[in-house]
ZAMARGU-4260 file (C-alpha; in steps of 0.2 Angstrom, whole numbers, plus 5000, padded with zeros to 4 digits):
<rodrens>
0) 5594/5120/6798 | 5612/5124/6799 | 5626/5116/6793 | 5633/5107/6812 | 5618/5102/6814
5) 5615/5094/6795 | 5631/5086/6797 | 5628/5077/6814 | 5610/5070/6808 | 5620/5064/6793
10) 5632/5055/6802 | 5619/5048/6813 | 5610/5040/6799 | 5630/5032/6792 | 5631/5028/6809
15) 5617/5017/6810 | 5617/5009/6792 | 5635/5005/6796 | 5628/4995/6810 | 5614/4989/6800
20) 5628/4982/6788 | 5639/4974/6800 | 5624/4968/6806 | 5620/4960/6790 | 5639/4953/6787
25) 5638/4946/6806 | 5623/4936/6800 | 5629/4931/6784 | 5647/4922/6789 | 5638/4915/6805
30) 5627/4905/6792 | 5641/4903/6779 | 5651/4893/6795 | 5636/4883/6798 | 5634/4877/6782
35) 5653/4874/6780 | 5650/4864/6798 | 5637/4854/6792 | 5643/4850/6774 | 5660/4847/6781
40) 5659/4828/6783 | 5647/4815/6774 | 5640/4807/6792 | 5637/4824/6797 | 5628/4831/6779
45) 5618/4813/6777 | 5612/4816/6796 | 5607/4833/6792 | 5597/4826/6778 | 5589/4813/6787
50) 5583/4827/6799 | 5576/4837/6788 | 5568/4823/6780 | 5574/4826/6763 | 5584/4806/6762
55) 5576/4791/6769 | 5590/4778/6778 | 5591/4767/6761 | 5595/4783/6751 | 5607/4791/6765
60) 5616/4772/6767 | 5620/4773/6747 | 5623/4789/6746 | 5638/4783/6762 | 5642/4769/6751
65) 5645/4778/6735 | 5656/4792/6741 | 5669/4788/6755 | 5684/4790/6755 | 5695/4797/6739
70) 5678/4800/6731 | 5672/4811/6746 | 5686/4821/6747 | 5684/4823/6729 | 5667/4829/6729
75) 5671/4842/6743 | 5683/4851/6734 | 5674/4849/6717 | 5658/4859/6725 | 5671/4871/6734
80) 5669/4866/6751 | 5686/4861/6756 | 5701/4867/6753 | 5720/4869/6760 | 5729/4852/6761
85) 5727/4836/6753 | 5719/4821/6763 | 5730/4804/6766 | 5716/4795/6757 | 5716/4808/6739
90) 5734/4810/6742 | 5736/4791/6739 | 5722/4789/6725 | 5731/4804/6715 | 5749/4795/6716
95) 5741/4778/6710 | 5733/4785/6696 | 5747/4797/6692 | 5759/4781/6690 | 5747/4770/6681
100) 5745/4782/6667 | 5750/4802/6666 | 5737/4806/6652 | 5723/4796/6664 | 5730/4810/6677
105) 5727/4825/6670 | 5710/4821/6661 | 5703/4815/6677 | 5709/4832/6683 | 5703/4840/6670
110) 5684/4834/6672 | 5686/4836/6690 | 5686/4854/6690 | 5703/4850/6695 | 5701/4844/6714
115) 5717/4833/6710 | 5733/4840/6713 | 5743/4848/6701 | 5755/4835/6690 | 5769/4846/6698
120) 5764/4845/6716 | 5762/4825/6712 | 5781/4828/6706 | 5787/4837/6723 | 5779/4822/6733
125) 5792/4809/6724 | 5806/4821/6729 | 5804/4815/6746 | 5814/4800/6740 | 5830/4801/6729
130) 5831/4785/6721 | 5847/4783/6713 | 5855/4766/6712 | 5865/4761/6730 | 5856/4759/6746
135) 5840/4769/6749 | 5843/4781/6764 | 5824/4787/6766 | 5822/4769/6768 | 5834/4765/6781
140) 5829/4779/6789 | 5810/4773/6789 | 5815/4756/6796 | 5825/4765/6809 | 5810/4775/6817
145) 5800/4758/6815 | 5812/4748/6826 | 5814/4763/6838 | 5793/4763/6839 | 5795/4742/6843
150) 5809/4745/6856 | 5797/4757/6866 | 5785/4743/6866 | 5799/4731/6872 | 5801/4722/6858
155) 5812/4720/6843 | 5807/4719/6825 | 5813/4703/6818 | 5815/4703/6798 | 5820/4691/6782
160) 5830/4698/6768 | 5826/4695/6751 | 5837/4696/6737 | 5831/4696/6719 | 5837/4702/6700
165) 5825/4710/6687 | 5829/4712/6669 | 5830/4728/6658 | 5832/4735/6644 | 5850/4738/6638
170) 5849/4757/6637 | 5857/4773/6641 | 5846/4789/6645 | 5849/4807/6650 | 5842/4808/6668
175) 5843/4825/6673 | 5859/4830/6663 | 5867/4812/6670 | 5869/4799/6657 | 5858/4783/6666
180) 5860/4764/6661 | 5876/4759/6664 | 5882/4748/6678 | 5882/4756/6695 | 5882/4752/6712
185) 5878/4768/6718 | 5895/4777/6717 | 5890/4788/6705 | 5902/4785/6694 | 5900/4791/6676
190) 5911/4782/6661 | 5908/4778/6643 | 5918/4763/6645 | 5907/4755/6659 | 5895/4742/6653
195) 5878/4743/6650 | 5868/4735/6662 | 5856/4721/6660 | 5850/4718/6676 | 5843/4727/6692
200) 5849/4717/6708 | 5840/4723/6723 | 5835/4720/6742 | 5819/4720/6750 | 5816/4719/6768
205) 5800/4707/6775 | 5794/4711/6793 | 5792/4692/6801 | 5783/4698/6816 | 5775/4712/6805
210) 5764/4717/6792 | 5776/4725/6780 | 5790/4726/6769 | 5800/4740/6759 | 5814/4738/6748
215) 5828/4743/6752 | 5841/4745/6739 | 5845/4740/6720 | 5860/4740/6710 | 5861/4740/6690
220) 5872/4726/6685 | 5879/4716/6672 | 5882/4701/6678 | 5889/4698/6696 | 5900/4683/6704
225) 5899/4676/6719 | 5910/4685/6729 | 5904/4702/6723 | 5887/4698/6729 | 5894/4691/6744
230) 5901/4710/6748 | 5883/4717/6745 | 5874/4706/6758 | 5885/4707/6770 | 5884/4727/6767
235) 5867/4727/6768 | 5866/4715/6784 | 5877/4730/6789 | 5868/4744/6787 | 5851/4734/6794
240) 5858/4731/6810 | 5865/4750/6812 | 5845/4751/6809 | 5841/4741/6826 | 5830/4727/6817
245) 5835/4709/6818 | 5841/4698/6803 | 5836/4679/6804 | 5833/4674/6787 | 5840/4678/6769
250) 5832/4671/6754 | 5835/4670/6736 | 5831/4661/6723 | 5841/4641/6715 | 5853/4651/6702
255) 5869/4641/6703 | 5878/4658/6707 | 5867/4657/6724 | 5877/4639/6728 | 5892/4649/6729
260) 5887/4665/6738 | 5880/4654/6754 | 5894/4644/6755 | 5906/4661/6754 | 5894/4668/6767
265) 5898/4654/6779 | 5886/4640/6775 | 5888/4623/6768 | 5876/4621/6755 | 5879/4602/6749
270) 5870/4587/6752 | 5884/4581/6763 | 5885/4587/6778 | 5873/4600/6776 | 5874/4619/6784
275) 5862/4630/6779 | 5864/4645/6791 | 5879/4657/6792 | 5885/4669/6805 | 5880/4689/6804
280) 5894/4699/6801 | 5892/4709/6818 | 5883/4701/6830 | 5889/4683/6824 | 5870/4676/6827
285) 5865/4663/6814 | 5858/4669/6800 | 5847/4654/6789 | 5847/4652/6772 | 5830/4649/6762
290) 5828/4646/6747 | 5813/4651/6739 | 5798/4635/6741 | 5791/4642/6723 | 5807/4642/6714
295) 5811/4626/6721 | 5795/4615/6718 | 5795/4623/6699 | 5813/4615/6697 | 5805/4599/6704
300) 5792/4598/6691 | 5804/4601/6677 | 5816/4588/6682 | 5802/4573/6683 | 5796/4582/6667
305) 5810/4584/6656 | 5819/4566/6663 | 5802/4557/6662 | 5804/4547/6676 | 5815/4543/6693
310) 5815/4529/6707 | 5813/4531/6725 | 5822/4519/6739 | 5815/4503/6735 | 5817/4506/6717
315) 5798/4509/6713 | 5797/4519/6697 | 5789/4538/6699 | 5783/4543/6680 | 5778/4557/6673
320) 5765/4549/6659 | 5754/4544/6675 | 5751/4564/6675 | 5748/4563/6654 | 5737/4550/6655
325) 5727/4557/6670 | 5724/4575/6656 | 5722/4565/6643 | 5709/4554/6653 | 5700/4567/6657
330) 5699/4575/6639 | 5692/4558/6632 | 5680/4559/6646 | 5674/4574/6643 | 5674/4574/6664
335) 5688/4581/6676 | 5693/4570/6692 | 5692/4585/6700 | 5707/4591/6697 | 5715/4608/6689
340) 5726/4596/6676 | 5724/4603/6658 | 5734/4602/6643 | 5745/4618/6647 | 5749/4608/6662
345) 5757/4595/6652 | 5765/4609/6641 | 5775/4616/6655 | 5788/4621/6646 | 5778/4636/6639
350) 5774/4643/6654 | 5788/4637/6666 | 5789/4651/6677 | 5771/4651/6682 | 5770/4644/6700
355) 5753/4639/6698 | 5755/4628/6686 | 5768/4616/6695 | 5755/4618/6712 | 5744/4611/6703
360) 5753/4600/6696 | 5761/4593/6711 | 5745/4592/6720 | 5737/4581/6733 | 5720/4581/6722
365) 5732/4575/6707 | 5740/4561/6717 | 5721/4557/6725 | 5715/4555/6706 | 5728/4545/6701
370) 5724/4533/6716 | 5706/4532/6713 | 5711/4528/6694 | 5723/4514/6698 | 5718/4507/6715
375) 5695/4509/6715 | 5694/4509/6694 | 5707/4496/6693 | 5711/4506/6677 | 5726/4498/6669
380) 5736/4511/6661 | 5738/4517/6680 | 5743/4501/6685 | 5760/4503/6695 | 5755/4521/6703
385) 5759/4520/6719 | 5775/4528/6720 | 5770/4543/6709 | 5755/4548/6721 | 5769/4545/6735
390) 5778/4558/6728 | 5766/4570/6724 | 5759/4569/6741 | 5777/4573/6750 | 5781/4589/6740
395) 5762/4593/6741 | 5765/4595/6759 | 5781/4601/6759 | 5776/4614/6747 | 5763/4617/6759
400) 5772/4617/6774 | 5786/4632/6769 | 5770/4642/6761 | 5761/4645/6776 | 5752/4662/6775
405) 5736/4660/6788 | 5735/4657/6807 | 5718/4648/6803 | 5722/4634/6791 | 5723/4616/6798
410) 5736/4602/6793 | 5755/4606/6784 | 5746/4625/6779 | 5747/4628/6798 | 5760/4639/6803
415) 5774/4631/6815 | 5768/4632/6833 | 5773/4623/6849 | 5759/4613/6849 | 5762/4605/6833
420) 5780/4607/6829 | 5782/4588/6832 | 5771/4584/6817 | 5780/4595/6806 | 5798/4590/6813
425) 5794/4570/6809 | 5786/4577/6793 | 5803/4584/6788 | 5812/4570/6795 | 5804/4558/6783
430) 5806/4571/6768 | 5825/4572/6770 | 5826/4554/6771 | 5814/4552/6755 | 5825/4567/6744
435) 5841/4559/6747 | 5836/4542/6742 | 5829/4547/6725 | 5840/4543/6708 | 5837/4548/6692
440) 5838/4529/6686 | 5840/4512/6693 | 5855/4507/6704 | 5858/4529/6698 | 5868/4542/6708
445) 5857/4551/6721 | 5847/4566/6714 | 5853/4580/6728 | 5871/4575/6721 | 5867/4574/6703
450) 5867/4589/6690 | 5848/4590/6692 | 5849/4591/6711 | 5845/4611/6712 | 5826/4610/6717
455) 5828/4595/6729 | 5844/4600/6737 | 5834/4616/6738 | 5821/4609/6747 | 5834/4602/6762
460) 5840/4618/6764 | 5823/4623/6767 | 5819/4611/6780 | 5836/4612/6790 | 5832/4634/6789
465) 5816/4631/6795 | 5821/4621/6811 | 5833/4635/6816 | 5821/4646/6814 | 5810/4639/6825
470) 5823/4635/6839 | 5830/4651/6840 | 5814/4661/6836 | 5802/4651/6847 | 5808/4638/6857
475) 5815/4651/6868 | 5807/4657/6885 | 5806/4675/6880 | 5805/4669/6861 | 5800/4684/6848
480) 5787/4675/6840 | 5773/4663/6847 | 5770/4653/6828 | 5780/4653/6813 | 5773/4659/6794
485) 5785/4650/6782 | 5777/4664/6769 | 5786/4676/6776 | 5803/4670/6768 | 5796/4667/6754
490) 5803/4678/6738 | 5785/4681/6730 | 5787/4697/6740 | 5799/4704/6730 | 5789/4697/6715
495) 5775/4709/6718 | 5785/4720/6719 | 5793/4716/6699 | 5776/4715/6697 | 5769/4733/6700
500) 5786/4741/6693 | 5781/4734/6677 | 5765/4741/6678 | 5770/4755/6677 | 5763/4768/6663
505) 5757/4752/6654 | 5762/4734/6656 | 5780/4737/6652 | 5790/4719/6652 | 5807/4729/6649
510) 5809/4744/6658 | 5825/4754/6655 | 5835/4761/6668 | 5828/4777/6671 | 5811/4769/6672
515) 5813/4756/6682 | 5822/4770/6695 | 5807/4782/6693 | 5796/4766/6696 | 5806/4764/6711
520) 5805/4781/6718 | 5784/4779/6714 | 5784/4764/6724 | 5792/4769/6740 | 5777/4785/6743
525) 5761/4781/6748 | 5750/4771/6738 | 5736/4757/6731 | 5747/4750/6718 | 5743/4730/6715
530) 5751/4717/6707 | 5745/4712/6690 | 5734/4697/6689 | 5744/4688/6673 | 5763/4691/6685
535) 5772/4673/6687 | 5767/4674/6704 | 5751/4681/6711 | 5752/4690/6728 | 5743/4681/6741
540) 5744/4690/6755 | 5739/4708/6761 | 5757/4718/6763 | 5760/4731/6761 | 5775/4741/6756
545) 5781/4753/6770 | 5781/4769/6761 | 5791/4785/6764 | 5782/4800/6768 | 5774/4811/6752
550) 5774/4827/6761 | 5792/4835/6763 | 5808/4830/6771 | 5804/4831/6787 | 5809/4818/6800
555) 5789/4816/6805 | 5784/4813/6789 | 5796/4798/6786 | 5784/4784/6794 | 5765/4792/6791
560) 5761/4776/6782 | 5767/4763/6797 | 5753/4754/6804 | 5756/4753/6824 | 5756/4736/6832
565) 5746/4729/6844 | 5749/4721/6860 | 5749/4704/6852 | 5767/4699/6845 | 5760/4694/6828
570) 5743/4701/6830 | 5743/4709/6812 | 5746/4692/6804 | 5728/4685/6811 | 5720/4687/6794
575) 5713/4677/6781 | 5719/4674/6764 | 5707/4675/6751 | 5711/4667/6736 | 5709/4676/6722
580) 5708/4660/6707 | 5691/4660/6698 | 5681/4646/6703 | 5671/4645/6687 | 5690/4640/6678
585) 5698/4631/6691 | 5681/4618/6697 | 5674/4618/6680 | 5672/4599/6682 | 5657/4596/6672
590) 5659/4596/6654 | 5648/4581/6648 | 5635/4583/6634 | 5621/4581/6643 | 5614/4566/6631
595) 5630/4556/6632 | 5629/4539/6639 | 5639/4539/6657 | 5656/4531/6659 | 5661/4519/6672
600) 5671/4536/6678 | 5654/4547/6676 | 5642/4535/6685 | 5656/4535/6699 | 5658/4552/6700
605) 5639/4557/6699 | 5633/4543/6710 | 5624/4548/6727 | 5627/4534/6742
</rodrens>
């Protein structure tokens, strides 16, 4: 055979094991997308399964239940079969865990055949926002794109901004190559001779007719006056309206430096001829005042309990050892009158700024067991009664009626709607009428103008804010909202959100400057955090802080956390509070020994009609 004709046989034979191969390839990366097809999703693996009969429906539904979500994605790219970006869902589980605890981070990544993002990519998501003490832009900005979304739908967002102070730690830190700590309002200004701050002053904004809220602002202070802070709000009511959202309500705590800030604003906060809104500096609209109902009903219980006792119009004697007696009743008893009175109760003054303790103290099952005591026990150290349980009652309801949080409850925990705005209204006619007839003794001066009159006088504030808020919110033929949540103005918003900056690492009571602006920064990109459990106030709703987009820069990514509304004008609102007390502490009622004779108060409580 010659050599042409060798060559052309060999090249016949490449020719055709080059198919072969191709072939071969062909095959194997149209099985290889197949898989990745089917694997791609859990529903669509757990089908597969279920075809195949290899997972019966019980084992496919826990097999749904155990990974979902974080967890799926997780197990997608742990097994290599996902890859590129990172899902909204592991995205926001990586920077919750990265702010709980760093060390947590990277050994979770680290046993995870690192399916979690690098510590440095975690680190280019914060640099979305910059954080530095002034007014945030990147939230501004988001609030902007939020109202523009609202006006496309023909309507305006209508908001409550709350003003509150944390404490920190007097220290000055090198944040990158810039001495941080001292005061500043965000003028970067850098001076030895400053003073170190001791206080972080900032603003939240609450979405009335939404489900959201984002900070937005802080300033590091030491100390401000009244006109100082006066400048601030109106700045900030400033750059809101630039924004396009509306402004009806600020709110901010009973410091007496708070007295003086309404009344530079424009209000008239004083028992005598009471104002409690002031104009906004553009638009001129009013803008209420409200006080938060927390604060306020705290001040209330410390007043009757540091004081002992007061007298109501017809000089009927309202005592605080009726609430004593009631605990230490109970504790004799070894039975509880169905009531949440224990001793730390009584010792308030350890815990005063727990909210939950003065609820439950000033509480309508309080005021229903002292009248049970006094009125169907005839019990005489509860003779005389009467006017305590009155008073209980009123700022039960009253408390009740400016912490409304759920479309569903009944009575004065309703929100404020047309139908029953009649109730509330003579409700609060009756309240006003009660709080400026109370004295702190006999033939006294009234309490709302006596040095103890914060809480109270508080508490008329409240009531006159909530009326303009429901004429100019409501009342109205083309009225922004059809039913009024008094929750929304309430400052445990930004208490949550103390709350979760202090969680930050570990539970850190004292953050310094630097880490309660990197706490800051965290707080404003996606994320699961929660408020702790042990915080002076508990978080009793589900809102969420609108967060700044994780993902660069770009305009788009500024609202990729904003839940869309629906056509309903306060649709996201329809939801029900859980409450999250434990019901084995809090109805514990039984504590009798079993082989204990009953009481006349056991046989009452433990008789069947």
């Amino acid at each position: 055979m010659n050599s042409p004709t060798k060559a052309r046989k060999l090249l016949s034979i490449a020719q055709s094991q080059q198919k072969k191969w191709k072939m071969k390839i062909k095959n194997a990366e149209r099985k290889t997308k197949k898989l990745e097809k089917k694997l791609f999703t859990l529903t669509e693996m757990l089908s597969d399964l279920k075809k195949k009969c290899l997972a019966t429906e019980p084992a496919a539904n826990v097999l749904k239940t155990m990974f979902d979500g974080p967890a799926l994605e997780m197990l997608l790219r742990a097994s290599g079969l996902k890859k590129g970006k990172y899902a909204p869902e592991l995205r926001s589980f990586a920077l919750t865990l990265h702010f709980y605890s760093k060390k947590a981070y990277v050994y979770v990544r680290k046993v995870f055949k690192t399916c979690l993002p690098h510590t440095s990519t975690v680190k280019k998501w914060y640099q979305v926002v910059d954080g530095s003490p002034g007014f945030t832009k990147e939230a501004l900005e988001v609030l902007k794109c939020k109202a523009v979304e609202a006006s496309q739908r023909n309507r305006q967002l209508v908001c409550c901004l709350i003003i509150d102070e944390m404490s920190i730690r007097r220290q000055t830190e090198l944040d990158n190559g810039k001495l941080c700590g001292y005061v500043d309002y965000g003028t970067d200004l850098e001076s030895p001779e400053l003073p170190i701050a001791n206080s972080a002053l900032t603003f939240m904004v609450n979405a009335v007719n939404g489900n959201w809220k984002i900070p937005i602002a802080y300033f590091l202070i030491d100390g401000l006056n009244a006109i100082e802070r006066t400048n601030l709000i109106k700045i900030a009511l400033e750059c809101l309206h630039e924004t396009g959202i509306k402004v009806v309500a600020l709110t901010f705590d009973g410091l007496l430096c708070n007295f003086k800030v309404g009344n530079e604003l424009g209000a008239r906060l004083e028992a005598v001829n009471l104002k409690s809104t002031f104009p906004h500096p553009i638009t001129g609209e009013d803008v209420c005042i409200f006080l938060d109902p927390c604060h306020c009903l705290k001040l209330v219980r410390n007043t009757l309990g540091s004081k002992g006792s007061m007298f109501d119009a017809n000089n009927q004697i309202i005592d605080w050892s009726y609430v004593v007696k009631l605990e230490k009743f109970q504790q004799d008893e070894g039975l509880l009158a169905a009531t949440k009175i224990r001793n730390r109760h009584i010792q308030w003054y350890n815990e005063k700024m727990k909210v939950k303790l003065a609820a439950q103290t000033l509480s309508e099952s309080v005021a229903n067991a002292l009248d049970w005591l006094a009125n169907d026990l005839k019990k005489a150290e509860f003779k005389g009664c009467d006017a305590t349980v009155r008073f209980i009652r009123l700022f039960d309801k009253l408390f009740d009626s400016l912490n409304s949080r759920n479309l569903l409850s009944k009575g004065f925990k309703s929100p404020i709607k047309m139908d029953n705005a009649k109730t509330f209204f003579d409700f609060y006619n009756e309240c006003d009428l009660y709080l400026r007839n109370l004295t702190i003794s006999k033939d006294g001066i009234n309490v709302v103008s006596s040095k103890w009159r914060t809480g109270f006088l508080w508490f008329l504030i409240c009531i006159e804010s909530v009326k303009g808020l429901y004429k100019s919110l409501i009342e109205p033929d083309e009225s922004a909202l059809s039913f009024l949540m008094t929750y929304k103005f309430s400052q445990d918003h930004l208490e949550t959100f103390f709350s979760m900056i202090r969680s930050r690492g570990e539970y850190n009571n004292n953050p310094s400057a630097k880490q309660f602006k990197a706490a800051y920064k965290q707080l404003l990109v996606r994320h699961e955090i929660a408020s702790s459990e042990n915080a002076n106030c508990i978080s009793l709703s589900k809102i969420s802080i609108l967060s700044v987009g994780s993902q660069g820069k770009s305009k788009n990514n500024f609202v990729q956390n904003i839940n869309h509304d629906n056509d309903r004008r306060l649709s996201d609102d329809l939801q029900i509070i859980d409450n999250s007390e434990a019901a084995t502490s809090d109805h514990a009622y039984s504590k009798i020994p079993s082989s204990k004779i009953l009481s006349e108060l056991s046989q009452d409580l433990c008789s069947v009609n």
